[in-house]
N, C-alpha and C positions, 0 to 999 in steps of 0.2 A: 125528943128522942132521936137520935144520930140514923140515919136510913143506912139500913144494911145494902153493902156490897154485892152484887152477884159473883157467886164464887166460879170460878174458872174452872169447872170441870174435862175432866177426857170429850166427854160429849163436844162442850162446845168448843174445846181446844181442837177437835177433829172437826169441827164446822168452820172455827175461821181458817183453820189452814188449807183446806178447799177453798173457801170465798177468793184466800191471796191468791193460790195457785191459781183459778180462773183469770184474776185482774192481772196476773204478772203473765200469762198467755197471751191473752188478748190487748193488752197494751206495748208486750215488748220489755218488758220494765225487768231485769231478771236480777236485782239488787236492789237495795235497800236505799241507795243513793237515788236511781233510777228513777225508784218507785216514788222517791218523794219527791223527786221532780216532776214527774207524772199529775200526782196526786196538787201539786204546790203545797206543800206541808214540810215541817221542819223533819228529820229523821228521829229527831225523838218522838213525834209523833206517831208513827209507826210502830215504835217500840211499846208505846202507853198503849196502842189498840191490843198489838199481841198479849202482851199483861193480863188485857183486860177478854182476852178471848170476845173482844168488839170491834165488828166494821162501821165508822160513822155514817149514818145513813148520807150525811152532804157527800161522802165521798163515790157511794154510786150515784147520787146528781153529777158532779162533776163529771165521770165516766161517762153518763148520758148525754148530755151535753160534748165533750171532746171526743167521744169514739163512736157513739150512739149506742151503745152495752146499754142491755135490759137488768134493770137493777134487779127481777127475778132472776136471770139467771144468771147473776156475779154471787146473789148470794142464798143461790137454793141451787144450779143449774138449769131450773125451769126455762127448756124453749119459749121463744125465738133468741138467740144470742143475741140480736140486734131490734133493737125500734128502729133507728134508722142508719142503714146498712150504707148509706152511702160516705159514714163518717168510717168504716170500718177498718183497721191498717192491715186484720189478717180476716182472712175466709174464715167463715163459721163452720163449715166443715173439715178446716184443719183445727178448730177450735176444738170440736167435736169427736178428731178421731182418739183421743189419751181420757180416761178418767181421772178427774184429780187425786192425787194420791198423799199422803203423810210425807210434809219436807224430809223427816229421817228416814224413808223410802227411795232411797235415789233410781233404783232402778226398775221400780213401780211409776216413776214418772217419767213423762214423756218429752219429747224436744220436738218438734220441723224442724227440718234443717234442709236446704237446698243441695239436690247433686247438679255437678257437673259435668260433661261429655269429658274424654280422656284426652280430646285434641283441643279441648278450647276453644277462644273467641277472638284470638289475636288474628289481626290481619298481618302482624310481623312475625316473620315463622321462627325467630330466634326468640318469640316471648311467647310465654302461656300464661292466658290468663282466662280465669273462668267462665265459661256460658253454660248456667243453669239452664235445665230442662223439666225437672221434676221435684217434687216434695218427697221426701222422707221422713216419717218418725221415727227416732231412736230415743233407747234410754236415756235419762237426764245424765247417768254416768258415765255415759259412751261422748258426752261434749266437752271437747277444750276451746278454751277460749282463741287459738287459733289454727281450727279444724277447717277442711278441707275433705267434703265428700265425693265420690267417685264412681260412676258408673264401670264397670270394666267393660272393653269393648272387645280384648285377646283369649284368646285360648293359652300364650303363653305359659301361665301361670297354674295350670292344672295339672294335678288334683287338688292343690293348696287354694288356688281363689281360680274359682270358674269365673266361664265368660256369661257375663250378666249380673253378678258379684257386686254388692257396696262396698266399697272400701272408707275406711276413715285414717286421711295423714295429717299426723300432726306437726304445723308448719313450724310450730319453734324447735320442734326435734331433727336438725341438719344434720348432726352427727352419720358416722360412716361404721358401728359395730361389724366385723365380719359375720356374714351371712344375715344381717337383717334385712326386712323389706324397704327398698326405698323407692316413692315415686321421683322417677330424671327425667327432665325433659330432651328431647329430641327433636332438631329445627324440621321443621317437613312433618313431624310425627306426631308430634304434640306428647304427653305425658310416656313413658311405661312403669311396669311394676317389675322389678328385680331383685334377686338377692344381689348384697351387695358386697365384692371381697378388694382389698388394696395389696396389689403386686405389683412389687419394680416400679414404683412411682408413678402407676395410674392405679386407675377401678376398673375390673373387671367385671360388668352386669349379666348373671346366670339367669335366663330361665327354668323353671318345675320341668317342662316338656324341651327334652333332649334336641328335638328337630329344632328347636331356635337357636342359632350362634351364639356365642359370649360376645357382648358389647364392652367396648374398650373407651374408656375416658379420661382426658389426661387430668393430675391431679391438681394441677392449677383452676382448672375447667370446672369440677365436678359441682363445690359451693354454690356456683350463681347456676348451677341447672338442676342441683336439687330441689324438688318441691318439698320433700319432708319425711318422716318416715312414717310406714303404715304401723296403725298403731288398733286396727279391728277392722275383723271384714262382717258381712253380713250375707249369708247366701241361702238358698234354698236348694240343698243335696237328693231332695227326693220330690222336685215339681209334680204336681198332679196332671193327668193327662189334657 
């Protein structure tokens, strides 16, 4: 007699997609390709486990083995996230701040994702480049794959983006829309946040708050000093005392 299948129900199909969600966190792994490089398994392999609403158990050994991920909690979340923590590539309590959520959930899941100060890291003041400071979670649908987050350090920009403000720019978006937000760098200055309008052959950069002058840049110029355009902020309008 042929052994029946266990059948893939909502149940379990809500259990492995938590289990991924955990391994694709905690490894880094945020694709299929990734994950089977991770894993050493072919990508069809992956695909059979989804199917089959099954994590192979050799695959939390492995995990334990190359990351030291507790195979309780890849595949229940049962603390400690680690046996041995010294393999670990992310903190267990950035691990720990998102509930895993349903991949068709995008904005029920979570991301870290690194800010940067608005002046950078360069020791050349004609370049900006980034010096993270802090962890952030955002929505999973708040990532592009070439994001750029932000601390705001200006008042400029009030009451549209206060100072203390996340921003997120997205660095494949150069484009120059009149009146959209764009981060420009400035040598000495490091990043600012502007609207951004094109008169007479340069860009003229507006601040929200009237007291800052309009910055002028010529159009040859602007390309290799834009970082990108702001593309979500993230702020908190009514801080607790």
């Amino acid at each position: 007699m042929a052994k029946l299948k266990k059948k893939c129900d909502e149940r379990l199909e809500h259990w492995f997609e938590e289990a991924m969600e955990r391994i694709k966190k905690a490894t880094g792994a945020r694709t299929q390709v990734q994950l089977a490089e991770v894993l050493e398994v072919r990508q069809s392999s992956i695909s059979d486990a989804k199917r089959r609403c099954s994590v192979p158990s050799d695959w939390f050994l492995k995990l334990y083995r190359s990351h030291g991920l507790n195979p309780n909690w890849l595949s229940d979340g049962q603390e400690p996230v680690y046996l041995n923590a010294s393999r670990g590539a992310v903190a267990a309590e950035n691990l720990l701040r998102e509930a895993p959520a349903s991949y068709g959930r995008a904005n029920a899941r979570g991301r870290v994702v690194q800010v940067s100060t608005m002046t950078g890291s360069s020791a050349d003041p004609n370049v900006w480049a980034p010096q993270p400071t802090e962890d952030l979670s955002i929505p999973e649908s708040y990532h592009r794959p070439e994001l750029a987050v932000l601390r705001v350090d200006s008042a400029a920009m009030e009451p549209v983006i206060l100072r203390g403000a996340f921003v997120g720019v997205d660095m494949a978006q150069r484009q120059h829309p009149d009146g959209d937000l764009c981060a420009v760098h400035f040598p000495h200055q490091g990043l600012l946040i502007r609207r951004v309008y094109y008169q007479d052959g340069q860009f003229v950069l507006r601040a929200e708050d009237k007291s800052h002058a309009d910055l002028h840049v010529p159009a040859a110029e602007m390309a290799a000093r834009t970082l990108g355009r702001v593309v979500w902020v993230m702020q908190n309008l009514n801080p607790l005392a």
